[in-house]
VEXROFI-712311 format. One record per residue (C-alpha): x, y, z. Coordinates in nm, 3 decimals, padded with zeros to 5 digits. Layout:
BEGIN
east_north_up
X_Y_Z;
...
// end
This chain:
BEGIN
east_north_up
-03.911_-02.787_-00.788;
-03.956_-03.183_-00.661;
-03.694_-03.390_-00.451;
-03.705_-03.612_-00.745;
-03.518_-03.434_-00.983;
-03.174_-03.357_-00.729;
-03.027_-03.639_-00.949;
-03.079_-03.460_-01.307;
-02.883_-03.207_-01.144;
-02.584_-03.079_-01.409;
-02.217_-03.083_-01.308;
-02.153_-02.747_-01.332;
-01.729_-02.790_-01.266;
-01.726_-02.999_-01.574;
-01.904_-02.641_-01.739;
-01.730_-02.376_-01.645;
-01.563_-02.309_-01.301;
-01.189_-02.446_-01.117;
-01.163_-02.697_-01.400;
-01.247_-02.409_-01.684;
-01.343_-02.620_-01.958;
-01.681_-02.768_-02.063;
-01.735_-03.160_-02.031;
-01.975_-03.402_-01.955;
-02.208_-03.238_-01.668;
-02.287_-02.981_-01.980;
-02.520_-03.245_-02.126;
-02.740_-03.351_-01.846;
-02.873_-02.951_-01.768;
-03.218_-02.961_-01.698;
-03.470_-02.809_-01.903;
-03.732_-02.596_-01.846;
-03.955_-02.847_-02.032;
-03.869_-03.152_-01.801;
-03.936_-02.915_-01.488;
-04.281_-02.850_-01.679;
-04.362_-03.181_-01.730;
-04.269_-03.295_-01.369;
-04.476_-02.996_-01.228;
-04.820_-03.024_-01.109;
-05.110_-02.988_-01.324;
-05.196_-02.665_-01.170;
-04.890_-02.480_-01.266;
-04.882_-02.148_-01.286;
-04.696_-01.923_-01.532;
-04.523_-01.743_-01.204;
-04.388_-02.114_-01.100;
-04.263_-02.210_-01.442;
-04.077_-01.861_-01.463;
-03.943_-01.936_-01.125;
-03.833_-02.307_-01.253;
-03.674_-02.155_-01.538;
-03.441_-01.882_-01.299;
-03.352_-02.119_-01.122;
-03.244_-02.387_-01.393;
-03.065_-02.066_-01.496;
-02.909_-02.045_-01.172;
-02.737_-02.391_-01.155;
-02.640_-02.416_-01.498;
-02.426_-02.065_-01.466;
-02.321_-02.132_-01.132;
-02.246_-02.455_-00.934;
-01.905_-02.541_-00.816;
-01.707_-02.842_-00.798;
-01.915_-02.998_-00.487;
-01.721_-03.223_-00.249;
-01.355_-03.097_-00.180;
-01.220_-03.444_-00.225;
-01.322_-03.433_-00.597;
-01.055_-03.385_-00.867;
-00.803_-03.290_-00.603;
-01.045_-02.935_-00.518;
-00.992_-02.945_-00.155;
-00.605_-02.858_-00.231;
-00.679_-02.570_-00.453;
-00.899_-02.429_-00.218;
-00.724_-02.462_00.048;
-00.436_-02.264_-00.115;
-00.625_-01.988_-00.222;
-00.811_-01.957_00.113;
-00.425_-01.898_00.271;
-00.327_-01.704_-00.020;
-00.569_-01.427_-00.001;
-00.742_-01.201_00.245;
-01.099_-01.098_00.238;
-01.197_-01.439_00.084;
-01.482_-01.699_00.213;
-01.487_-02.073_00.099;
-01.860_-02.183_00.080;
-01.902_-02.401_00.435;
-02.151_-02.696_00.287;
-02.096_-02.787_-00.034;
-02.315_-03.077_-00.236;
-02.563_-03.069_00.061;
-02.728_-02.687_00.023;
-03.065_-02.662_00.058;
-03.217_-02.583_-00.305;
-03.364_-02.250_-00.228;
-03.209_-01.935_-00.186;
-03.482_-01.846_00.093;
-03.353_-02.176_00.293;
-03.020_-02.054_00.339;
-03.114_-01.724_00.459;
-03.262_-01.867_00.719;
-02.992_-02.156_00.809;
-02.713_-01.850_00.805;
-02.925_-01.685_01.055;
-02.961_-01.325_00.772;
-03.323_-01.322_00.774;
-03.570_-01.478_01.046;
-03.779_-01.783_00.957;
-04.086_-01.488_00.959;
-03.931_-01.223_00.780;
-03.891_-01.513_00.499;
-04.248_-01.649_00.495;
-04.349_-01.296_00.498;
-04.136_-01.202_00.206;
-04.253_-01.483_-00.036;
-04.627_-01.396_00.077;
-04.500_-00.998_-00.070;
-04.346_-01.142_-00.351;
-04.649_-01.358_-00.503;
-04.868_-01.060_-00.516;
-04.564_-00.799_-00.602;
-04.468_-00.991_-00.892;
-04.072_-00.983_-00.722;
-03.881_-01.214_-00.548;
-03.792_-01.233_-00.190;
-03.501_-01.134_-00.219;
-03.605_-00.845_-00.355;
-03.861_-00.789_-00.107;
-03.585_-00.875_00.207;
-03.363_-00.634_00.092;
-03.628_-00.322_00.037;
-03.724_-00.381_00.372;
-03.388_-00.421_00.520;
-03.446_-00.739_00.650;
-03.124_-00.814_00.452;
-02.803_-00.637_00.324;
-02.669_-00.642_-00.019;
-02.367_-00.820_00.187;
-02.586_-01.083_00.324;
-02.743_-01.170_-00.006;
-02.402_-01.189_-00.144;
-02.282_-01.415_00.098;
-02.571_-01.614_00.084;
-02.556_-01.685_-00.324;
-02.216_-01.792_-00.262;
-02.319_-02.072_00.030;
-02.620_-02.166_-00.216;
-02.420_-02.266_-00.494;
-02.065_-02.321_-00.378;
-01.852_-02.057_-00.489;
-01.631_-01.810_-00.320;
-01.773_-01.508_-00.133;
-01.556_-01.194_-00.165;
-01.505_-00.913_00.084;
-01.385_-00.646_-00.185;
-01.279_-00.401_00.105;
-01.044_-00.628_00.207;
-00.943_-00.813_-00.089;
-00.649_-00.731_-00.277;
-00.742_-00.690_-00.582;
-00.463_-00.756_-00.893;
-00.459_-00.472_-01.121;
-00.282_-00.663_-01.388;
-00.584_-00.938_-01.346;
-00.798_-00.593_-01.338;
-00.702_-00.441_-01.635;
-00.791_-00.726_-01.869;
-01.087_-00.587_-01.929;
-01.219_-00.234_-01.930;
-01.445_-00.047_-01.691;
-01.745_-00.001_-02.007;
-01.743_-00.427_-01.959;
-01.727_-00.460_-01.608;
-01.990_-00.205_-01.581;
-02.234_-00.401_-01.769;
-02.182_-00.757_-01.631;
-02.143_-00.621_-01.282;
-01.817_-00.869_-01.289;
-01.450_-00.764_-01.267;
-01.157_-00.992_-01.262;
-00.975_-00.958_-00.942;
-00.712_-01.226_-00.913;
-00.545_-01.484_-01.116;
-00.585_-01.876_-00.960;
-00.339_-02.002_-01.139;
-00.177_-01.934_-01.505;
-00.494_-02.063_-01.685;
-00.768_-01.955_-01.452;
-00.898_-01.604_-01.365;
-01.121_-01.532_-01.106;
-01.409_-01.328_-01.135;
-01.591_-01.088_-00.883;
-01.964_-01.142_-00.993;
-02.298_-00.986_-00.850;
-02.537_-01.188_-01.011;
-02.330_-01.548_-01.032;
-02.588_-01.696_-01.330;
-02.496_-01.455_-01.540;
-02.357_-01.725_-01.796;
-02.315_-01.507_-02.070;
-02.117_-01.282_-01.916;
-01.905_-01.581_-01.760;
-01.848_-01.672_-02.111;
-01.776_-01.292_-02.291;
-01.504_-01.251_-02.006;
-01.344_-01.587_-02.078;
-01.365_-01.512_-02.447;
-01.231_-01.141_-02.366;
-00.930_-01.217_-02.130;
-00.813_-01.587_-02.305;
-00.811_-01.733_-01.958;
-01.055_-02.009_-01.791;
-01.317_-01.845_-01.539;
-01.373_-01.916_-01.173;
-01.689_-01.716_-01.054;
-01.713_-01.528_-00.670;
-01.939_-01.381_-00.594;
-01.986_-00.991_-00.457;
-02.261_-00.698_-00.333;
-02.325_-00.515_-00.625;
-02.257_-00.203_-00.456;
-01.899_-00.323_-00.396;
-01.836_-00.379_-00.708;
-01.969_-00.098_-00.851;
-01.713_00.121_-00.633;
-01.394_-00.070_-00.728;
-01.517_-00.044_-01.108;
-01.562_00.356_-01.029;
-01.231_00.337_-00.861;
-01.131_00.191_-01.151;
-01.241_00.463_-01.362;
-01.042_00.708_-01.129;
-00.692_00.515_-01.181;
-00.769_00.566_-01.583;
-00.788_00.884_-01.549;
-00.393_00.941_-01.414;
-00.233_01.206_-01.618;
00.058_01.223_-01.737;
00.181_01.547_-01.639;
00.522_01.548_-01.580;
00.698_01.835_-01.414;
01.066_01.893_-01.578;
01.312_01.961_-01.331;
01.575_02.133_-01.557;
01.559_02.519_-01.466;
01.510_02.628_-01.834;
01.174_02.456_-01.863;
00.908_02.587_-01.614;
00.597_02.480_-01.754;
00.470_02.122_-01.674;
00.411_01.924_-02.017;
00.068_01.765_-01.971;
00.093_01.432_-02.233;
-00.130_01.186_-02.363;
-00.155_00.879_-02.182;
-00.309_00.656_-02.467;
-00.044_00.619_-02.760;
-00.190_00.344_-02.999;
-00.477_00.104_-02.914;
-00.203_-00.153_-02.915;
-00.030_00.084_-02.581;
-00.337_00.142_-02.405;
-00.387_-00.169_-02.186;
-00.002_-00.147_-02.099;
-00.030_00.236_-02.010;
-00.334_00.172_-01.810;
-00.155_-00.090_-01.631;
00.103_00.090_-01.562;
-00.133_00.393_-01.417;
-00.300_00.123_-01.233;
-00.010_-00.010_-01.005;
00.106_00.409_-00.969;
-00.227_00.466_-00.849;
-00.305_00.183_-00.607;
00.097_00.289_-00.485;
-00.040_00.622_-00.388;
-00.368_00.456_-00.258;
-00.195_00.258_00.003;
00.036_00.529_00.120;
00.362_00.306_-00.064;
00.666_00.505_-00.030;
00.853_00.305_-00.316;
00.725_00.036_-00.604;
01.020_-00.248_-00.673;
00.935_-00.404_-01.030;
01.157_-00.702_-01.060;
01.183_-00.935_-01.332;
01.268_-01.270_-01.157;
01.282_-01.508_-01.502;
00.945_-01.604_-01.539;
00.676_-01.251_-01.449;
00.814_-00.928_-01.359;
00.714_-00.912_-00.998;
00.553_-00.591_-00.843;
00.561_-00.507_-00.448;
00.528_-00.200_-00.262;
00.678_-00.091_00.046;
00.462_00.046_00.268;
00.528_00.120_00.624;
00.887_00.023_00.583;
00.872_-00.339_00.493;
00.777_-00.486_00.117;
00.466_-00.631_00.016;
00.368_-00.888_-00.305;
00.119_-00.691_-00.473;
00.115_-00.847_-00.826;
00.280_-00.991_-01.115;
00.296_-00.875_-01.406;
00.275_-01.143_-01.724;
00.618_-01.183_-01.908;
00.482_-01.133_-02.256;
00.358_-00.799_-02.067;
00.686_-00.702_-01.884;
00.896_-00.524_-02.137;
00.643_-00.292_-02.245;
00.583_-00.219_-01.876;
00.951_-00.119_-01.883;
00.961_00.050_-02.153;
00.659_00.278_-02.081;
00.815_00.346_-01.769;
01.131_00.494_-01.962;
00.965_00.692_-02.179;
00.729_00.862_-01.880;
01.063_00.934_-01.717;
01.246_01.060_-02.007;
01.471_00.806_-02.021;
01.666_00.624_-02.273;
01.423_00.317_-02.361;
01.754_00.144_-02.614;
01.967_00.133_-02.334;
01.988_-00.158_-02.140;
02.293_-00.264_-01.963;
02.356_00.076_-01.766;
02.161_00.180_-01.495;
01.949_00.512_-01.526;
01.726_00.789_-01.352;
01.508_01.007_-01.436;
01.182_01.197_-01.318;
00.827_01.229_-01.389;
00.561_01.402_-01.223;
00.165_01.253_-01.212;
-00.188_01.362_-01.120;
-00.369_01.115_-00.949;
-00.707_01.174_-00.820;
-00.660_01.528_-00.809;
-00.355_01.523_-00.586;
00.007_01.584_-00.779;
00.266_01.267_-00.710;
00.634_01.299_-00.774;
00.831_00.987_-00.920;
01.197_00.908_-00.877;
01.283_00.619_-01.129;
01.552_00.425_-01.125;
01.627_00.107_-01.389;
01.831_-00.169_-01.271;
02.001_-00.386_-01.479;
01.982_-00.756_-01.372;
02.038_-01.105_-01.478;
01.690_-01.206_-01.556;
01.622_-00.852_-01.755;
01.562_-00.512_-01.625;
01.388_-00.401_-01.364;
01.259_-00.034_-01.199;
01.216_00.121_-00.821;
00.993_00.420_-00.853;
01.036_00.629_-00.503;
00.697_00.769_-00.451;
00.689_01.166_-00.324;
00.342_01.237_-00.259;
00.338_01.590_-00.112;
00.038_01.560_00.062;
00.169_01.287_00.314;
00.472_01.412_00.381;
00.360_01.814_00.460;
00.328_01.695_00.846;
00.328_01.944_01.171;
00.593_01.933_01.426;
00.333_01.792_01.701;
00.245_01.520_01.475;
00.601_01.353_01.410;
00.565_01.203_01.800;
00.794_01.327_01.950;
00.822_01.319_02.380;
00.774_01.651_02.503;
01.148_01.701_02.633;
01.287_01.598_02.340;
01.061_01.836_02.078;
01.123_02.088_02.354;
01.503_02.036_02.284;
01.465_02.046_01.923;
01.255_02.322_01.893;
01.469_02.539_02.109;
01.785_02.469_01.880;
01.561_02.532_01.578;
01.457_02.912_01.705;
01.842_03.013_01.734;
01.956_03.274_01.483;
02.256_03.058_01.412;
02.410_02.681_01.452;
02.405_02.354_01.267;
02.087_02.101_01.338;
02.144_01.766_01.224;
01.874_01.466_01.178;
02.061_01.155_01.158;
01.962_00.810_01.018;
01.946_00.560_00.766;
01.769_00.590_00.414;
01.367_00.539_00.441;
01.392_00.694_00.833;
01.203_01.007_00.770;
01.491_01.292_00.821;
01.313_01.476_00.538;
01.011_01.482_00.663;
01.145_01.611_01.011;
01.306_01.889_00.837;
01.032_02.010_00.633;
00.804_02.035_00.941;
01.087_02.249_01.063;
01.078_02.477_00.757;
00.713_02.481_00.782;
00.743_02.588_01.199;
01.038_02.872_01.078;
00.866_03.000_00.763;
00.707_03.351_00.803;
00.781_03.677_00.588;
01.045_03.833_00.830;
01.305_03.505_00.725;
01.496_03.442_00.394;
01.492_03.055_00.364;
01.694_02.897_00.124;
01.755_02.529_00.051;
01.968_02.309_-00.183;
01.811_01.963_-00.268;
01.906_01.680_-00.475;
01.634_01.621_-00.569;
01.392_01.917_-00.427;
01.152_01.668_-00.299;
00.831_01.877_-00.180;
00.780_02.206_-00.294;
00.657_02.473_00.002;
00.527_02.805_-00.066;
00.778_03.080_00.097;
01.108_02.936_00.033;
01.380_02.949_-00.231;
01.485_02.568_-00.360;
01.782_02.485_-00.510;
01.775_02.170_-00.725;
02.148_02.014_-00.725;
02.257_01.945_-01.097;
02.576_01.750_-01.108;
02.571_01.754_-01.486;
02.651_02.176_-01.527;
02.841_02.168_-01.187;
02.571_02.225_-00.927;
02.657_02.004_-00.682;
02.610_02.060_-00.303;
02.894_02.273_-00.267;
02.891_02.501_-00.532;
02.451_02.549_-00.414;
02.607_02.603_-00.041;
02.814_02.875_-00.120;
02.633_03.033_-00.334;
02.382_03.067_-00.065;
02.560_03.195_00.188;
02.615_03.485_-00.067;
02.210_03.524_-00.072;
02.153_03.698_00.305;
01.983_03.421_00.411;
01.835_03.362_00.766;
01.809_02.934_00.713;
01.965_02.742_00.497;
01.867_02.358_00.407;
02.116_02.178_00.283;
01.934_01.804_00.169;
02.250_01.563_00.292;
02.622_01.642_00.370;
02.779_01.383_00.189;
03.137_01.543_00.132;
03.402_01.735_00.298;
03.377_02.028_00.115;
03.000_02.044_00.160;
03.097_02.001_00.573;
03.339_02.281_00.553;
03.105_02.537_00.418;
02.756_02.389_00.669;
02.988_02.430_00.944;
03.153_02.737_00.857;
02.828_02.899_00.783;
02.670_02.815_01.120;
02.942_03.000_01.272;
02.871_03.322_01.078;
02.543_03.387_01.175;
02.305_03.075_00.948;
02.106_02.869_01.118;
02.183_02.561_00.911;
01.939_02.242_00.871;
02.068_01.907_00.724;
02.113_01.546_00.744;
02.395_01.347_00.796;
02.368_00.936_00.738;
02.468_00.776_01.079;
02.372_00.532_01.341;
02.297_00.746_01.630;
02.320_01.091_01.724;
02.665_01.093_01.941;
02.836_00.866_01.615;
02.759_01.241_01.393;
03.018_01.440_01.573;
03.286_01.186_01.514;
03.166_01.133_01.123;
03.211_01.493_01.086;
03.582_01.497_01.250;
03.637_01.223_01.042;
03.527_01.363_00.718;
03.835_01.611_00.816;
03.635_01.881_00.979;
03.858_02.029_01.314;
03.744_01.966_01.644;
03.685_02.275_01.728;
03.445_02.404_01.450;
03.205_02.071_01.502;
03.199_02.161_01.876;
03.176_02.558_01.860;
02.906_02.502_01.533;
02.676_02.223_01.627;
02.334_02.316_01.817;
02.149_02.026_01.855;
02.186_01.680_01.668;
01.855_01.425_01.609;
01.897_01.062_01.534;
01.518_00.906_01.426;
01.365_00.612_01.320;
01.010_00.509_01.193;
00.859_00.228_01.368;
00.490_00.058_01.259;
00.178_00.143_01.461;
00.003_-00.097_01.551;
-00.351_-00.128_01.445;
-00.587_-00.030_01.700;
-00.910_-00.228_01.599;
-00.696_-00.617_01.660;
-00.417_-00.516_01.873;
-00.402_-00.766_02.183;
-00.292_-00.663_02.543;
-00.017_-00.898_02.666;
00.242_-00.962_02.926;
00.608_-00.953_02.790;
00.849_-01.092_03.041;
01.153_-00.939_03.185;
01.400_-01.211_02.975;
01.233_-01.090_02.679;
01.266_-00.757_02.711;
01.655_-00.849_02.857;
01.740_-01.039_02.480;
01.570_-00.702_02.270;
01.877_-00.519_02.467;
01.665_-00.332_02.779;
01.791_-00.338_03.130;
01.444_-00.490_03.245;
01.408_-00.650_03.584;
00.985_-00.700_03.585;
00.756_-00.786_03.278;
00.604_-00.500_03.131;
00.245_-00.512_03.064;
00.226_-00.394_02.674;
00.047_-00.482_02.328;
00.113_-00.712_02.051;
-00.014_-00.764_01.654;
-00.272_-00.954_01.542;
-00.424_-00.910_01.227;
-00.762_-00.820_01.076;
-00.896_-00.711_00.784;
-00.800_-00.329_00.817;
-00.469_-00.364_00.825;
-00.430_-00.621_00.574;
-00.385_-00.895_00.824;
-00.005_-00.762_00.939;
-00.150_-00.645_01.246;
00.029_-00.265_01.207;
-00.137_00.057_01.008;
00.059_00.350_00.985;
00.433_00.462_01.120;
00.538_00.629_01.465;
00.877_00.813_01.492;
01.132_00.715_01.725;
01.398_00.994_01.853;
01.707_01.061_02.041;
01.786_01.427_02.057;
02.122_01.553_02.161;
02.206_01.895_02.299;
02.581_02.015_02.266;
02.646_02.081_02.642;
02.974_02.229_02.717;
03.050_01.869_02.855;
02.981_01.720_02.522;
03.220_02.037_02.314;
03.476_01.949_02.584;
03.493_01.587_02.420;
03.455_01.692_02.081;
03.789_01.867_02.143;
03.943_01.566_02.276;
03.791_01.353_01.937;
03.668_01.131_02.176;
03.475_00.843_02.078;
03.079_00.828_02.017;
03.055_00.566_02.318;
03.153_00.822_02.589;
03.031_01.091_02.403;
02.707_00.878_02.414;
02.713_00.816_02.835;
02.778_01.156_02.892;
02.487_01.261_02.674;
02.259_00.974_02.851;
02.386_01.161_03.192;
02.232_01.478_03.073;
01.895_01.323_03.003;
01.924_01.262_02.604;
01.680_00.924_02.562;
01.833_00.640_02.391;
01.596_00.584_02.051;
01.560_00.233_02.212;
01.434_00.383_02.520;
01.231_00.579_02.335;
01.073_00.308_02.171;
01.041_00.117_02.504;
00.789_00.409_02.617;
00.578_00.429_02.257;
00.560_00.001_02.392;
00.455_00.090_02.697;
00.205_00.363_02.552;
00.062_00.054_02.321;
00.117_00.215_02.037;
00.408_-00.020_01.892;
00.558_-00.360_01.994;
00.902_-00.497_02.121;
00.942_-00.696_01.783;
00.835_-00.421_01.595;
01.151_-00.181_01.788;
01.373_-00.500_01.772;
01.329_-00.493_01.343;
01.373_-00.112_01.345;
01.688_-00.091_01.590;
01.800_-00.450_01.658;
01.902_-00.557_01.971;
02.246_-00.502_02.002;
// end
């Protein structure tokens, strides 16, 4: 094409684009006739085709060009901080008119490897493109990026980027397959925007817009990237619904229908959709939460919540609703809170729910605790533990009889430390019993006990029952009670090793919760083994993670006796880990031994703080100390153990 005709060039905002709405620029589009007529008399057909893609191009594709127009430079600015994986074209209004130019001026493709591929491509009957990428002068990346310089629009990393499933799911896989374009974020409540291949694709610009009801803003994407999310895609539809009932009387899993009406569908998929990217991301729980306007989705993974999505509020309550019904529950009721169950194949691998509606002022809203088998079924060398203290632990795990106790908040990982305990003790020669609430991961060997408070199975009445059962090990999921106390105690002392949890602070602060409860000295100190209080700290990621110097007043204010800096590692960010700089969780560990020292105090009901120095005496590591070597080891970082334990 001539210089002269850059000012016939259309206004492709005023089309289609941030603004979302056709206007003015859609009358001054260039035709292929003008580009004829302006053409040298020796035009070839090849050059007139060419002319013709290319009007094509900018008609379908041009964004809003300087960032000072229409207030543009805001908006983009917003998104660029809003989202990860996303690239704002750098020169905007000034590009160079062919594709081949900005190859070259982003440095993808030599100067040579250009000429040479438009020299291929006039005999091949191709374009260079074409020809660059056979050869592998040029990735499908580089391409990408290189459409998305050439005509302004957004460049999207979908390995990185977050994609919204709710934005997702408006429209199906059979359409995205086709166009090569999938929705993958909403700008704003009128515009969607679009992960494209082929960014002059106008007709499919317009089908999605007509499809989804919202105004379009086009990014563009390799094609091989976006055919994987839209097989991934295909993977979350396929989540069955096959729910395994917990009552005793029914021990076949129901497999159901996922797709109720045509009307359900795109709310079921949804739904399947957020369980499935949960399970993706290694989420332990998924908060829905109505806050007035969208009912808000995040996922907590690694211990601390993340935004994920929103879902629309004409959209919420059937959300809700389907929820209920997958969990049994009842869908009428309101105002109370409930909980149910429901078990779910996804991708082959068998995920347990725990549901749980809350009732709230804006409407009502669900957790969903994730138990995915597979993550949890861990080895005792992997939980990362210090030699001395799995030494410890172990040792009090091989006795024939005693109490063990892991300690610690909700969400620390005391299950998962006692199943890799049960999986170290189980072999033929041992009768293992355990009594859950709820029997959380199913292993091969032992006899589980699901608690049912509604016919009288508590903890208890499961407890003594087992002790009636010759068992080697029993499991008892949490002493909550007294009377469940009593009977873990009073079993250890009659020849049961005995394996449970017990909700404190620390590990010296369980032997006075269990005097307190009412249990006599003398039982907690002649019973108790060994006692383990734990915590789950972030990683952090190894492909950003900066070496730095922490000083000794730093270290002082997190609550260490430090008199030198310590030469560590701190977060940074990158597109692996999402940009929070930590991938992945590290246990933290104190582990307790009752010495005769330690009984001696028991007896006296001393108090957990000289309980706690004499145990420090005899080499137990503080979990703070213990997190102060994993620092040291680069593996976590002083804010990271400062968040977890504080720093009193």
């Amino acid at each position: 094409m001539s210089e002269s005709k850059s000012g016939t060039e259309p206004d492709l905002h005023a089309i289609f684009g941030m603004d979302g709405e056709r206007g003015e620029g859609a009358e001054s589009v260039v035709s292929v006739e003008q580009l004829a007529d302006d053409a040298t008399d020796d035009l070839d057909l090849d050059a007139l085709n060419a002319a013709a893609l290319e009007v094509d191009a900018e008609a379908g594709v041009e964004a809003v060009e300087a960032g000072g127009e229409g207030g543009e430079a805001g908006a983009d600015a917003e998104v660029e901080s809003a989202w990860t994986g996303i690239t704002r074209p750098s020169r905007r209004g000034s590009t160079p008119r062919f594709l081949t130019d900005v190859i070259v001026e982003m440095e993808l493709a030599s100067r040579k490897q250009v000429e040479d591929a438009l020299e291929t491509s006039r005999t091949s009957g191709t374009t260079p493109e074409r020809v660059l990428l056979d050869n592998g002068s040029l990735t499908q990346d580089g391409l990408a990026r290189a459409l998305a310089e050439r005509y302004g629009l957004d460049h999207l990393d979908l390995g990185v980027f977050q994609v919204d499933m709710t934005a997702a799911n408006l429209v199906n896989t059979a359409v995205a397959k086709r166009y090569q374009a999938v929705p993958v974020a909403f700008v704003d409540q009128r515009t969607l925007l679009i992960a494209m291949s082929d960014p002059s694709n106008v007709l499919a610009v317009d089908d999605i817009a007509i499809m989804t009801g919202y105004e379009v803003r086009v990014g563009v994407a390799p094609p091989d990237d976006i055919a994987a999310l839209v097989s991934r895609l295909d993977r979350l539809e396929d989540v069955v619904d096959g729910a395994r009932l917990i009552e005793e009387s029914e021990e076949d899993a129901e497999v159901v229908s996922i797709a109720e009406t045509n009307d359900d569908a795109p709310v079921i998929k949804l739904v399947n959709q957020i369980v499935a990217q949960a399970v993706e991301r290694g989420a332990s729980d998924i908060h829905l939460a109505p806050d007035g306007r969208e009912l808000r989705v995040r996922f907590r993974i690694d211990g601390v919540l993340q935004d994920i999505t929103t879902v629309p509020r004409k959209m919420a309550p059937g959300v809700i609703s389907r929820i209920k019904i997958m969990a049994e529950l009842n869908i009428a009721e309101k105002r109370l809170p409930q909980d149910g169950r429901v078990g779910l194949a996804v991708d082959s691998r068998h995920v347990d729910l725990r549901v749980v509606t809350v009732p709230s002022v804006h409407g009502e809203g669900v957790v969903m605790r994730v138990l995915d088998k597979a993550s949890v079924m861990v080895d005792l060398d992997k939980l990362g533990m210090a030699d001395a203290e799995r030494e410890r632990f172990e040792k009090a795990c091989n006795e024939t009889h005693g109490a063990v106790l892991v300690t610690g908040p909700t969400g620390s990982g005391k299950s998962t430390t006692l199943y890799a305990a049960l999986k170290m003790l189980n072999s033929p020669e041992k009768n293992i019993i355990t009594v859950e609430d709820p029997v959380e991961y199913e292993m091969d060997g032992l006899t589980q006990v699901q608690v049912a408070n509604k016919v009288g199975l508590t903890f208890a009445m499961g407890l003594r029952t087992m002790v009636r059962a010759d068992p080697d090990v029993i499991m008892v999921g949490e002493i909550r009670d007294r009377e469940t106390a009593q009977i873990a105690i009073e079993s250890a002392l009659t020849g049961h090793l005995v394996l449970s949890t017990l909700h404190t602070n620390d590990a010296p602060s369980a032997i006075t919760r269990l005097i307190e409860m009412g249990i006599e000295p003398f039982l907690v100190s002649s019973a108790l083994e060994c006692i383990v209080a734990q915590r789950l700290a972030r990683m952090l990621c190894p492909n950003c993670k900066r070496r730095t110097i922490i000083p000794a007043k730093v270290l002082q204010e997190s609550g260490w006796k430090a008199r030198v800096e310590l030469e560590a590692y701190e977060p940074v960010g990158c597109r692996r880990c999402g940009g929070s700089g930590y991938r992945g969780r590290v246990g933290l560990y104190e582990v307790m031994k009752m010495t005769p020292e330690i009984q001696q105090l028991a007896l006296e009901r001393q108090t957990a703080d000289a309980i706690r120095v004499v145990a420090i005496q005899q080499g137990m590591t503080r979990l703070r100390d213990d997190g102060l070597q994993k620092v040291r080891q680069g593996r976590t970082s002083v804010a990271e153990i400062a968040r977890v334990i504080g720093t009193n």
